[in-house]
Phi, psi and omega in degrees: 000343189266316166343293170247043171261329173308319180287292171348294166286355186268329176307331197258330174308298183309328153285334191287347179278102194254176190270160176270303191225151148247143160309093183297310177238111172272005177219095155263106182272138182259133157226153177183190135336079178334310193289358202267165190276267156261125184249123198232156183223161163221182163202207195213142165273121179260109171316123141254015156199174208254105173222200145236161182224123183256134176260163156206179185268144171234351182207153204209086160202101195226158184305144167303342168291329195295152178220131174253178203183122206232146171240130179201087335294316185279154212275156183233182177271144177281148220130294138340112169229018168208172156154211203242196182186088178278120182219161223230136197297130168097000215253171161229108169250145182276128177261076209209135155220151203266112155247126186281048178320016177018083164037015167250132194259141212180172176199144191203222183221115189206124183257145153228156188231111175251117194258203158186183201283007193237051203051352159318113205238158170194128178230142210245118173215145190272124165235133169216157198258150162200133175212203161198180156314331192256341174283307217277327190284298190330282187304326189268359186279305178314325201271350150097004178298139163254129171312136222238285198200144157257150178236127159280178206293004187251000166098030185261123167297126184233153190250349195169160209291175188217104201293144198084024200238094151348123172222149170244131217246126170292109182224154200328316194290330201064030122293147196246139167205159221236130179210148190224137209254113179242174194260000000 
């Protein structure tokens, strides 16, 4: 009988223990324009009790031109990589981050990690693309590839490229590479 009251309590612990917040989306993709002033993506934080939770930036890999700027519910300075968030059971906070390409065309990353007090960790990351039409003819001339097959990002097979769209382009080599085609 002690056999199984031990697993027991560890079971009736393990539901009482709830998570504080949730996520919707942990992988946001930003795509745009290089030349735009800011190209921005979001998702949202679910309150599932009333605490506060701390964030910070934990990765960073974005072109050395580039400047990032995180809203988290309130817009912060670029620069910023932490702070706090007191939120309320039931609440939804907006969740965003601004990539500055300064006219350099690139694609990169930026993670955040939202913890709380009761060890709960969750990290969010934004991956983005910023181009045009001439890096992308620029990039397939220099590297000398023949296109295999292209897809949009939702996996549907395309005959050419489809501007504002993120696409992953498949090449003979059975290299991959992620390219995102704007006017």
């Amino acid at each position: 009988m002690k056999i199984f009251v031990l697993p027991l309590l560890m079971m009736i612990s393990s539901l009482t223990i709830a998570q504080s917040f949730s996520i919707d989306d942990i992988i946001v993709n930003i795509e745009g324009n290089s030349s735009e002033t800011s190209i921005a993506n979001n998702t949202f934080l679910n309150a599932q009790s009333t605490g506060s939770i701390q964030w910070s930036i934990v990765d960073v890999s974005l072109p050395a031109e580039w400047d990032f700027s995180n809203c988290f519910p309130n817009c912060y300075q670029i620069g910023e990589t932490s702070g706090t968030l007191s939120m309320l059971e039931g609440e939804s906070y907006y969740l965003n981050c601004h990539i500055y390409p300064n006219n350099i065309p690139g694609e990169g990353s930026v993670t955040m990690a939202i913890s709380d007090n009761m060890g709960l960790v969750q990290e969010v990351t934004w991956q983005v693309v910023a181009g045009s039409v001439s890096v992308i003819e620029n990039d397939l001339d220099s590297n000398k590839k023949q296109i295999k097959s292209i897809y949009t990002q939702d996996g549907r097979l395309v005959n050419e490229f489809i501007t504002n769209q993120i696409h992953i382009v498949v090449y003979e080599d059975g290299s991959i590479k992620q390219i995102c085609v704007t006017p």
